[in-house]
VMD Tcl script that draws the C-alpha trace (Angstrom):
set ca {
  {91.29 18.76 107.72}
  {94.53 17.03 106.70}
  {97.42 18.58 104.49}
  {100.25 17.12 103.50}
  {104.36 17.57 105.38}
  {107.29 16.16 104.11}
  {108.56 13.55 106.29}
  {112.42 12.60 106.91}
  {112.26 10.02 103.81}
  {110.88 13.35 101.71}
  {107.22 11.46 101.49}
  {103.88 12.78 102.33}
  {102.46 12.03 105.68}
  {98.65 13.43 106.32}
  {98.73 16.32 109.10}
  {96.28 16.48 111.55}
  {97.47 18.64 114.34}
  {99.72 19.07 116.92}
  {103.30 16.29 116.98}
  {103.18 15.81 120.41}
  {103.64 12.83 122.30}
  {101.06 11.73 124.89}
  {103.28 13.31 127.86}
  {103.27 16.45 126.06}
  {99.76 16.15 125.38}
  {98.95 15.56 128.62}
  {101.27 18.93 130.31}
  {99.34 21.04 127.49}
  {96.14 20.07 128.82}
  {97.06 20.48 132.31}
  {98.55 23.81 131.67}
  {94.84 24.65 129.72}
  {92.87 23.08 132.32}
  {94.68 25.31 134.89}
  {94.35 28.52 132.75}
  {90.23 27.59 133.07}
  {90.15 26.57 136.49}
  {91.82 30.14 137.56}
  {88.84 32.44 136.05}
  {85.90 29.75 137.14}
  {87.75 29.72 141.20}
  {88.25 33.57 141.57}
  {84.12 34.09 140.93}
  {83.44 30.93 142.83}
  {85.33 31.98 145.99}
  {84.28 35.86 145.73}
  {80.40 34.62 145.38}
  {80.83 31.81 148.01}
  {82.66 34.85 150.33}
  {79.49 37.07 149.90}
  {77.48 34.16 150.57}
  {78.75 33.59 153.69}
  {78.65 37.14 154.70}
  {74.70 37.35 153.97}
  {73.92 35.85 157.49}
  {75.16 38.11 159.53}
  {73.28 40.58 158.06}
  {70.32 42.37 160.19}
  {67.90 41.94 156.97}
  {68.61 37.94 157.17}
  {65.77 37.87 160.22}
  {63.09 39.00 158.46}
  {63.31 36.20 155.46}
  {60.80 33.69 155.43}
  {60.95 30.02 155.56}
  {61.29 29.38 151.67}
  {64.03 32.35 151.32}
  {65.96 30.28 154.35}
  {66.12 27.32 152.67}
  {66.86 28.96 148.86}
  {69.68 30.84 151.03}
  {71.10 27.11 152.31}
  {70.25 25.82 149.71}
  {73.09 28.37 147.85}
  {75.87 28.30 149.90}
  {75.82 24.37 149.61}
  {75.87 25.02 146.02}
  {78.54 27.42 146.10}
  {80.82 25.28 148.47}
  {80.63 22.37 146.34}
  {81.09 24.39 143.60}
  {84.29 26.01 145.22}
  {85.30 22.06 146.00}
  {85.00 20.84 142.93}
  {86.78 23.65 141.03}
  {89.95 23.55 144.22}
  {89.95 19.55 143.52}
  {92.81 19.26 140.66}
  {95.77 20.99 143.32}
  {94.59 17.85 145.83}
  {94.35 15.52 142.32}
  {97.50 16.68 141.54}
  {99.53 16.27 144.78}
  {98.26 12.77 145.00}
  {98.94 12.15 141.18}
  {102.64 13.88 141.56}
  {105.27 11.42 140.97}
  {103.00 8.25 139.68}
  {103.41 9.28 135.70}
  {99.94 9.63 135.72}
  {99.48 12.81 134.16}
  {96.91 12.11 131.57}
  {94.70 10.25 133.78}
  {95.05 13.53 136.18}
  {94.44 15.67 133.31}
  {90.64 13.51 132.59}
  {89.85 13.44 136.14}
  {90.75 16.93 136.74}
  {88.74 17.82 133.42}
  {85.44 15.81 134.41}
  {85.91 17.73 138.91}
  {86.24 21.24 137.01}
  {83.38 20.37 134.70}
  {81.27 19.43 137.54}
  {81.82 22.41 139.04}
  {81.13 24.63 136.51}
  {77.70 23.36 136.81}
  {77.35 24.04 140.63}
  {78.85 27.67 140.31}
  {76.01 27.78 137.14}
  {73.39 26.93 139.74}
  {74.97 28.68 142.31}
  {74.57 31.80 140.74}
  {71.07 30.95 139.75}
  {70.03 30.72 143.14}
  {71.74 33.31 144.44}
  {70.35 35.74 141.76}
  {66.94 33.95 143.01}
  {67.43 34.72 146.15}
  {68.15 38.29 145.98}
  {65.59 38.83 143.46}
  {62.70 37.55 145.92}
  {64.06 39.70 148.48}
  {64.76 43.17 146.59}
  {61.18 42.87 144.56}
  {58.75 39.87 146.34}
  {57.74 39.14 142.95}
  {57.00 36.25 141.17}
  {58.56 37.30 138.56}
  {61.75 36.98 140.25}
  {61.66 33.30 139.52}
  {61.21 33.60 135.76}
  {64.11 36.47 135.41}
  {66.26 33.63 136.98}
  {65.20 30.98 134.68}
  {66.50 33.38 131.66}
  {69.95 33.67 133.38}
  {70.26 30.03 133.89}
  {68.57 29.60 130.10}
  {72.01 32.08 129.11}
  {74.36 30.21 131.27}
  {73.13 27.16 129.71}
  {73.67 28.31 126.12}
  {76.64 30.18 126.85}
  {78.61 27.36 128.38}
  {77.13 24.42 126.90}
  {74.37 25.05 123.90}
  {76.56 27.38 121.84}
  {80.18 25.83 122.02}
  {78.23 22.08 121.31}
  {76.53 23.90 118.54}
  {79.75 25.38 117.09}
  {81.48 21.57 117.33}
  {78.66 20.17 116.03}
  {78.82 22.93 112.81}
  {82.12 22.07 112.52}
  {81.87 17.84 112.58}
  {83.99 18.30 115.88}
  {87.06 19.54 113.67}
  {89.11 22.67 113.61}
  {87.86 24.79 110.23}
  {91.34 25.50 108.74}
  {94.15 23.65 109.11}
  {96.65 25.28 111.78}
  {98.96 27.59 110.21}
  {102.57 26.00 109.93}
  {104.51 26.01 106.82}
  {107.25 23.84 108.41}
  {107.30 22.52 111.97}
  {110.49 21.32 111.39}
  {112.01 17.29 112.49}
  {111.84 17.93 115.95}
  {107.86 18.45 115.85}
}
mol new
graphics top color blue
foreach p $ca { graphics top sphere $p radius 0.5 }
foreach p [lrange $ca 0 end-1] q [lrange $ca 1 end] { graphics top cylinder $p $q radius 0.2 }
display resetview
């Protein structure tokens, strides 16, 4: 939604959002993307931790051949996962000093994104796994499948939804009576 400011020559200009300039822009979204990237690491490097734990454990002997593999099969997962969502410090230290920062900022975006989706699976398999060994039932597999189903519309089906509701606009206009020249 637009609304009208007064400009400096006192005319209307349409609003649309922030007055920043692509620089600023770009820190914002770095500064967001970092905010994310802290809640997503902490549970990817406690899970991957655990993970990596789980084979020194005297129960790991008795798992069969399938329950091997679903247990590789995780901690791959998780320490990709755990690479992907580490990757914008290296981006950044290679970016530093190249005024590059938007093109950081998309690449960064697009790692983290990535590895969302491998701590999503990650915890899948893990829960899998676990489930197999604490019941031996089937039905282990399908209680997974409805945790992945509620990853899936918690990250992805839901916030697309919302966008989608809203034609990929914000529903009111942002609440500033005057951001002033320097905006």
């Amino acid at each position: 939604m637009t609304r009208p400011d007064t400009g400096r020559d006192g005319g209307s200009v349409p609003r649309t959002g922030r007055r920043e300039t692509p620089e600023e822009r770009a820190d914002r979204r770095w500064g967001d993307l970092l905010q994310e990237v802290r809640v997503a690491q902490t549970g990817s490097q406690i899970l991957f931790g655990f993970l990596l734990s789980v084979v020194f454990m005297p129960r790991f002997a008795q798992l069969g051949g399938f329950d091997r593999g679903l247990y590789v099969s995780t901690v791959v997962l998780g320490a990709l996962a755990t690479g992907a969502l580490t990757s914008p410090v290296a981006y950044h230290r290679i970016f530093a000093g190249h005024r590059l920062k938007p093109q950081l900022v998309d690449a960064a975006a697009r790692l983290v994104a990535t590895g969302l989706v491998l701590l999503a699976l990650t915890i899948g398999s893990a829960l899998l796994l676990l489930l197999r060994v604490a019941t031996g039932s089937a039905v282990s597999g399908w209680i997974s499948g409805a945790v992945m189903f509620w990853f899936a519309s918690c990250w992805l089906l839901l916030p697309v939804w919302r966008l989608h509701r809203n034609n990929g606009k914000c529903a009111q206009p942002p609440d500033d009576p005057d951001p002033g020249p320097g905006s």
